[in-house]
N, C-alpha and C positions, 0 to 999 in steps of 0.2 A: 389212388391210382387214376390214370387218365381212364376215357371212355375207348378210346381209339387204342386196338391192338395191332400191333404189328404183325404180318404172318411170317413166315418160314421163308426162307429165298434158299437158294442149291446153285451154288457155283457153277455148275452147268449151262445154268442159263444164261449168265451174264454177259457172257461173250458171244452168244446166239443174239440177245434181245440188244443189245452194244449195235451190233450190226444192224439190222433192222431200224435203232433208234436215228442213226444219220442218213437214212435213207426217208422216212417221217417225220423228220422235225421232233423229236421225241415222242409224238403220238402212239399211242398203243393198237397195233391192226386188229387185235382181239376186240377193244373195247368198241371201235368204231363196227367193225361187223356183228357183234350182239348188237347195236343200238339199231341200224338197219334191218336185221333177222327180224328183231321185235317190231318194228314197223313194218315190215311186210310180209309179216303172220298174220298179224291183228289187219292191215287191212285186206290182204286176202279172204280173210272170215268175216266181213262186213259189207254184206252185198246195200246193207243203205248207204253209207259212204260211196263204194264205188258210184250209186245210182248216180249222189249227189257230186261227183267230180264230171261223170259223164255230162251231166246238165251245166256245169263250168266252162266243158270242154269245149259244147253246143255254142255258148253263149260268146265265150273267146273267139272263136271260129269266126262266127258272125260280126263278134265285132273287128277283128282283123279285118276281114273281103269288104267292111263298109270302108276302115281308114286308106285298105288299097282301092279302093275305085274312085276312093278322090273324095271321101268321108272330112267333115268338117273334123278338125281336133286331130291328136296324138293319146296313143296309152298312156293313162294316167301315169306309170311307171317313168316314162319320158323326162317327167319335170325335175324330179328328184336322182337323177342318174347323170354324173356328170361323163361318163364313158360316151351318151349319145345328145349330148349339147350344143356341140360345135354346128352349124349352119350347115355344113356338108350333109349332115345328116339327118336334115330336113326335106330335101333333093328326093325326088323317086330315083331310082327303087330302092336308095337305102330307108327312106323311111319305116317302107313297109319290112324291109330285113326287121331294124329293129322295132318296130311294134311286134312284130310273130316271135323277138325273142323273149321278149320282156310280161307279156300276152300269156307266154310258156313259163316264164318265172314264176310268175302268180299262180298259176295252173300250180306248181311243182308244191309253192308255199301252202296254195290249199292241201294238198294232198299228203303232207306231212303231218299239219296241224289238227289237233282234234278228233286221232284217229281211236276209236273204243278200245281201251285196254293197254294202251301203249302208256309208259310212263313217263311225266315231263322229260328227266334228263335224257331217253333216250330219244325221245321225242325232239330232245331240243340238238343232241350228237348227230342224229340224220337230217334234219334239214342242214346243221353244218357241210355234211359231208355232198348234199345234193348241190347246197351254194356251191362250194368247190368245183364240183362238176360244171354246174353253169358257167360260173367265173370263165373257166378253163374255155369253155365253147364259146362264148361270146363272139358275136359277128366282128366286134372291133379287134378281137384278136389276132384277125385272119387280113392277111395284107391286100388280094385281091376281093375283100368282105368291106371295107375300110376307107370310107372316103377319103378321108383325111391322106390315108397313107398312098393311095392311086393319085390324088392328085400334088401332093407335093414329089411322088415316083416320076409324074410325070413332069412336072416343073424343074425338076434338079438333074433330069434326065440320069434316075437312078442310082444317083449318089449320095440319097439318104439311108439307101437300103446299102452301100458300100460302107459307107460311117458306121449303120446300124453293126455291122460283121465287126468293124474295129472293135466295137462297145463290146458286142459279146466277149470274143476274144483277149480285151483287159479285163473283164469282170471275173473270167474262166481264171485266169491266170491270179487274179487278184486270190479268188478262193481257194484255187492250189496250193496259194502261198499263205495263207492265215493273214494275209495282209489287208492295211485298212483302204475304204474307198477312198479315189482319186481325190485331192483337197483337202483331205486329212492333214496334212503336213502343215498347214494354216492354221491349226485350230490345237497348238500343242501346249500345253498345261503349263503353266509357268511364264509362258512366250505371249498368247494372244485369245487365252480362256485362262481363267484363275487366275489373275494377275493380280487380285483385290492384295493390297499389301496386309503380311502377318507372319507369322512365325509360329513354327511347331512349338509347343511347346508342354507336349506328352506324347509319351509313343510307348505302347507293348505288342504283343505278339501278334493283335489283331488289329489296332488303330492306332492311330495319331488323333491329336490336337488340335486344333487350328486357333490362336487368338488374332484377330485381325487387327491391325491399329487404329486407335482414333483418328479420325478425319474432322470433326468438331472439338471446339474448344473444351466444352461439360460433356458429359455424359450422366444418360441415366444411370443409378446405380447398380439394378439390377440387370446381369447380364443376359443375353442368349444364347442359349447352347441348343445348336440343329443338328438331330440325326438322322441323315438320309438315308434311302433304302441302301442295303448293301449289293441290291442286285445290279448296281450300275455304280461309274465312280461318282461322288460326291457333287464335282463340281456343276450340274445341271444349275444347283442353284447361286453358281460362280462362275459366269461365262463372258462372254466378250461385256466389256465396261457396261454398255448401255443395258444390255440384258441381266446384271449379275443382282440376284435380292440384297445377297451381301452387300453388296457396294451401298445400295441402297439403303440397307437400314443401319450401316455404319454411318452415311451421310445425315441421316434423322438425329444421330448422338445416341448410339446404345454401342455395348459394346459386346463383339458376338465372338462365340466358338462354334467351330464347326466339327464333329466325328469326318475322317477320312477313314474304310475301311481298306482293309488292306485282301489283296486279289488274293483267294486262297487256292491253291495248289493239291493235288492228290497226298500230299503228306498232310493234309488239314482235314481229312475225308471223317475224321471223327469226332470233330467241332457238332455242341449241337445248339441251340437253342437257347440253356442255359449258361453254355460260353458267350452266345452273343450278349447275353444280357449281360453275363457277371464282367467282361474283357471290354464289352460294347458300352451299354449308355451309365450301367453304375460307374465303369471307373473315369469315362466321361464328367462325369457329375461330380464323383470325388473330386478329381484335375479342376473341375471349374472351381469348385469348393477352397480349392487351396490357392488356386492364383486369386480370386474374388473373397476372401473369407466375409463370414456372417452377412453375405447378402444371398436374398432369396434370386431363384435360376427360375427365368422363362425358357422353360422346357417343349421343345418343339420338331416336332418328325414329320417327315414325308413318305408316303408308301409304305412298304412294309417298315422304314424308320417310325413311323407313327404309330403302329401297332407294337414294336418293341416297347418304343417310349411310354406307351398307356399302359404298357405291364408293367413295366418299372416303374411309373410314377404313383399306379395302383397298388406293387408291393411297399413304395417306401413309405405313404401314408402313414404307416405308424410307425415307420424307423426314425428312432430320437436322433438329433445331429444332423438331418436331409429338411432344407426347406427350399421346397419349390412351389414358387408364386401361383404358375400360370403354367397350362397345358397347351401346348399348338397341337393340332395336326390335320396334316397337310393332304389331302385324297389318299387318309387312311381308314380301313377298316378297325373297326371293333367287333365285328359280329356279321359272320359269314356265310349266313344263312343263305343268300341271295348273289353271291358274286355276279351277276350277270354275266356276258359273255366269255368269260375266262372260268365257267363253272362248266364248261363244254368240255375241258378237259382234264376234270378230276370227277373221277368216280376210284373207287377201289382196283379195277384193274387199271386202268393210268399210270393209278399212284406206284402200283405194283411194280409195272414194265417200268418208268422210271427211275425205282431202286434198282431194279438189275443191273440198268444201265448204269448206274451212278456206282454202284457195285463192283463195274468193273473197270471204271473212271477215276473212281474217287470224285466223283464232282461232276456237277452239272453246266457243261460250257452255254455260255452265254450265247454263243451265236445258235444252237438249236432253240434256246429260251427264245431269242429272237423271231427265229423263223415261226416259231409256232403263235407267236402275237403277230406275226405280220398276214396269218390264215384268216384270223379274226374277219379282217377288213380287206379281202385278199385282190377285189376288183381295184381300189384302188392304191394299195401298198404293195401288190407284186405284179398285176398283169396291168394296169394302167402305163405303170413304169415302165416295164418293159417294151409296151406299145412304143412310150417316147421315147426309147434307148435304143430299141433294136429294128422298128420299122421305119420309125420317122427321123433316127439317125441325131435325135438331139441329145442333152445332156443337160442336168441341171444342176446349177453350182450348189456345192456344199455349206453349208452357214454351221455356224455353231452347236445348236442344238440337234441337227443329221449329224454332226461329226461328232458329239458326245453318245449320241445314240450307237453309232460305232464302236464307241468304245467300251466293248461288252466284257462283264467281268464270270467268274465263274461262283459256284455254289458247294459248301460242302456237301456229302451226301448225305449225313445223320440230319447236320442241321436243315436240309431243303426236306426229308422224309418228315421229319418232326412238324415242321410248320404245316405240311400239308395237311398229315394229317391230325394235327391237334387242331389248329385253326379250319381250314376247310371241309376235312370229312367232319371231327367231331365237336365243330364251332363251341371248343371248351373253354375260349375267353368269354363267350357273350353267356355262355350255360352256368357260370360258374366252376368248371371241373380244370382250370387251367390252374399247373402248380410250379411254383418255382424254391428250389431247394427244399419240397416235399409239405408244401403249405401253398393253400387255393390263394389264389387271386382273384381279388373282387373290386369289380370295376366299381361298384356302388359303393366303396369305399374310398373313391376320388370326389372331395367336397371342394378344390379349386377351381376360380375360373377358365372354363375351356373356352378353345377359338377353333371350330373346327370349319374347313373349307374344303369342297368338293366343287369338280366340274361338270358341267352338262353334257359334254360327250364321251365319258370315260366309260372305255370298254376293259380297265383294269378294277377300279373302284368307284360300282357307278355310285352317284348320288345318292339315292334312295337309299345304301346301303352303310353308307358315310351318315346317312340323318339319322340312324337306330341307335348314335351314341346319345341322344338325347332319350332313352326309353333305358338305358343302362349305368348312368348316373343319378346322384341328388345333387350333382354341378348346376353352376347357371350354365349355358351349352350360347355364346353366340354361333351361330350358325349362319355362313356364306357362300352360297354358287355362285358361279363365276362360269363363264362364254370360253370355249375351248374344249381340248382334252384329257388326259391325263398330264402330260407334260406341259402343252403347247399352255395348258390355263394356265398352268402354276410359275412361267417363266411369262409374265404377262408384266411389263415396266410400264407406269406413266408416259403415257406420250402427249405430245400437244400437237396439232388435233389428234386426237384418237380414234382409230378406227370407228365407227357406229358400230357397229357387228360387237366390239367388248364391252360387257357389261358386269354388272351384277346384281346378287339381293345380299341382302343380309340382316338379322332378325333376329331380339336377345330375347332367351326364356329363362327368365329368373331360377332358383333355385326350387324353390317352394312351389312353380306355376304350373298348373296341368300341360299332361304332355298335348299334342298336339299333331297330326298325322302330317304325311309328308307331300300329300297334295292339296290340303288345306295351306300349309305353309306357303306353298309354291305360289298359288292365289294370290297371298295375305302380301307375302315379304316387299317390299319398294322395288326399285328396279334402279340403280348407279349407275350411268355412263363411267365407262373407266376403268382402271385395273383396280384390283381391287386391296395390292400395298398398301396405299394409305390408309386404308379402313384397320386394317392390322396394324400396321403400325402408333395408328390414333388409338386402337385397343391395348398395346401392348406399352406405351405410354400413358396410358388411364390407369394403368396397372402399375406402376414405375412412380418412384421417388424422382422430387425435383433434381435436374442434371446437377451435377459437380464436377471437380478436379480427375481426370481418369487417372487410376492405379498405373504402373509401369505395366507393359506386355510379361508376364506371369507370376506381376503381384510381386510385393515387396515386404520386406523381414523374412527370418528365418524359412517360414515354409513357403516360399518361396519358388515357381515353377522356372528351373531355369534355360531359354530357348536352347532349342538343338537346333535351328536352322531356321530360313525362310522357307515362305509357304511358296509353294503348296504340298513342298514333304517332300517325300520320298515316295510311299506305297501309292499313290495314286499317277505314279510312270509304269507300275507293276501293270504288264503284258500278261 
């Protein structure tokens, strides 16, 4: 049995908490008010903390009235905040607005942190909820607070703030209508993202296929087969030409498949976990097996695709007939100990309120998943933007990767319940209590080479928590960070010149080699100017038999995959 039980729900609720959940972004009001109660009990009953905020509060004080009376310097906060960067708000008297706000940020952050008796998570649930609060208040959010926005007011003689009403008023309407944002209609799958030529050529009730064509003459023999998270469509990692990995590591001479999931619906609300594996990356893997026969699969996921794929490749290890070379995965977890910022909104009542909802859903829509990642980071993914939308009347064009992010897909409800709580409440993949069809899986029984890569700004799977898969295999573990964020790293193409700002490390630890901590690493590893494809790719060809003749698109004699169409399918037009 798993560690993680499910409690009781009562149909009563679900349409109570339904409500409530589109008004929060899915967040639970329960959970959020226990985690404040608990921090402002305990530091109620802590007259030395209070002392110690008081003498913060003294110190702030003072140093605010020196930066206002014409004090050398800015609040250290200044540097790192790009809300109060622009030159305007260097000027008195915005300067001093924002120093007393950012002054008061710090204040707040103390006063969260460290408080006697309060527990991390809720410790770490209320400073979320105070950010918010601040976010919200921000001087720059207020149009006569706002340099920026008083004097472009005054230079346009008020018709940025006339634009700004048009912006609201299509945005309103956009969301009345479930419709995507402006420029979306540039970015349509088949047309001018996904366009990497291929052909389906498997499809059942939950995915498609994808075999892409050779663009080189040989090819390595061993093919690739990527499954991407199901939480979004597919093609993030098949977008406009210059962006697309595929394209790219078709032009290297491998020859790749891709899982398309297919958008599940309120009649799918009992799909769980063990469907995604047995319907998702096994019969993936069969399909490649039969279009590719007797060549070993570089096996490869992103997101929570990376964490299916490392249970599947950990249950198949001793399935006779499954040869898979080489494990990718792409800012996936293994062991969920640590989610960082995205662990703010799972505790047991979260998990709770989101089953109601999903309850009475069937499924968890994408655009509350959305919203509740975009709180994460809410100064500058909700009130930044809106600053430029609705005060200063701009608009910023849509590129590929904003308009795939759009394209938000939904969740079933057993299976979003299961992963929470098997992987995040009771981290029973890295604990060993993960089972599939009633037999544990154990990651320590994955002896292939892995290639795992994570990014430095991921507020989904931060690094640190991407490098514990090196402490849960006897794999050799190459391990790579890479400059970005959850997505922005992993859609990172070769450029010439290339930015300075992309970079990476990357660093093999043998099978047999002591582990090694994750800021030791961090130290030790080189540092690559550059995207970090070729290094993968130069991996995944170290791993790979000299190129040859490529097979037909789905293999040829008898078992034979025979195409149902061009890519990129069908299920991935699925609204």
């Amino acid at each position: 049995m798993n560690s993680t039980v499910v409690p009781r729900h009562y149909p009563l609720d679900a349409p109570f908490k339904a409500a409530a959940g589109r008004l929060t972004h899915g967040l639970s009001p329960t959970a959020l008010t226990l985690s404040l109660l608990d921090w402002w009990l305990h530091l109620a009953s802590s007259p030395g903390k209070q002392a110690e905020l008081a003498q913060s509060a003294a110190r702030k004080w003072v140093r605010w009235a020196t930066l206002a009376a014409g004090g050398r310097g800015r609040a250290d906060a200044v540097q790192g905040d790009r809300r109060f960067a622009p030159k305007p708000w260097a000027q008195p008297p915005f300067d001093a607005l924002a120093d007393a706000f950012l002054l008061a940020g710090q204040w707040w952050s103390e006063a969260v942190d460290g408080v006697p008796g309060v527990s991390r998570h809720h410790e770490q649930v209320a400073a979320f909820v105070i950010r918010q609060w601040l976010d919200m208040a921000s001087p720059s959010n207020l149009p006569w607070a706002n340099p920026e926005v008083i004097e472009t007011t005054w230079r346009t003689g008020g018709l940025n703030l006339w634009d700004g009403a048009a912006n609201w008023w299509r945005d309103a309407m956009l969301v009345a209508s479930n419709s995507p944002p402006p420029g979306a209609e540039g970015f349509t799958p088949g047309e001018h993202v996904a366009v990497t030529p291929g052909r389906v050529v498997f499809r059942n009730a939950l995915i498609e296929v994808i075999q892409y064509a050779p663009s080189t003459h040989d090819v390595h023999p061993e093919p690739i087969l990527i499954v991407p998270s199901w939480i979004m469509k597919y093609y993030i990692l098949d977008l406009s030409p210059h962006n697309s990995l595929v394209r790219y590591l078709v032009s290297q001479g491998h020859t790749v498949f891709m899982v398309s999931w297919r958008n599940p619906g309120p009649e799918d609300r009992n799909l769980g976990m063990d469907d995604y594996l047995r319907l998702g990356v096994s019969a993936a893997v069969e399909a490649v097996q039969q279009a590719q026969p007797g060549r070993g699969i570089h096996l490869a996921g992103y997101c929570l695709g990376g964490t299916l794929a490392a249970i599947a490749a950990a249950s198949m290890a001793s399935r006779p007939g499954v040869h898979l070379k080489t494990l990718t995965l792409l800012a996936a977890q293994t062991d969920f100990d640590d989610p960082g910022e995205l662990g703010t909104f799972i505790d047991e009542s979260q998990v709770a309120f989101l089953e109601d909802i999903m309850d009475d859903q069937g499924v968890l829509d994408g655009r509350q998943m959305a919203g509740a990642f975009a709180l994460i980071n809410s100064k500058d993914l909700v009130w930044s933007k809106l600053v430029r939308a609705y005060l200063l009347g701009g608009s910023t064009p849509l590129n590929d990767l904003h308009a795939w992010n759009a394209d938000a897909t939904r969740m079933p409800a057993r299976m979003h319940s299961e992963y929470l709580r098997r992987l995040y409440l009771g981290n029973d993949l890295a604990e060993g209590r993960y089972r599939v069809d009633g037999h544990r899986v154990m990651l320590r029984a994955l002896r292939l080479p892995i290639f795992a890569l994570a990014t430095e700004r991921d507020h989904v799977s931060p690094w640190r928590s991407v490098y514990k898969i090196h402490f849960l295999t006897h794999a050799e573990v190459t391990f790579a960070l890479t400059s970005g964020g959850h997505n922005a790293g992993i859609v990172n193409p070769p450029r010439a010149p290339g930015p300075p700002s992309i970079r990476y490390r990357c660093m093999t630890r043998s099978a047999d080699a002591a582990h090694i901590d994750a800021d030791w690493w961090l130290h030790e590893a080189p540092v690559t100017a550059g995207s970090w494809w070729p290094a993968w790719q130069a991996w995944l060809a170290a791993h790979s038999g000299p190129p040859g003749k490529p097979l037909p698109i789905g293999g040829s004699g008898p078992s034979r995959l025979r195409p149902l169409e061009d890519a990129p399918g069908t299920y991935v037009h699925a609204s």
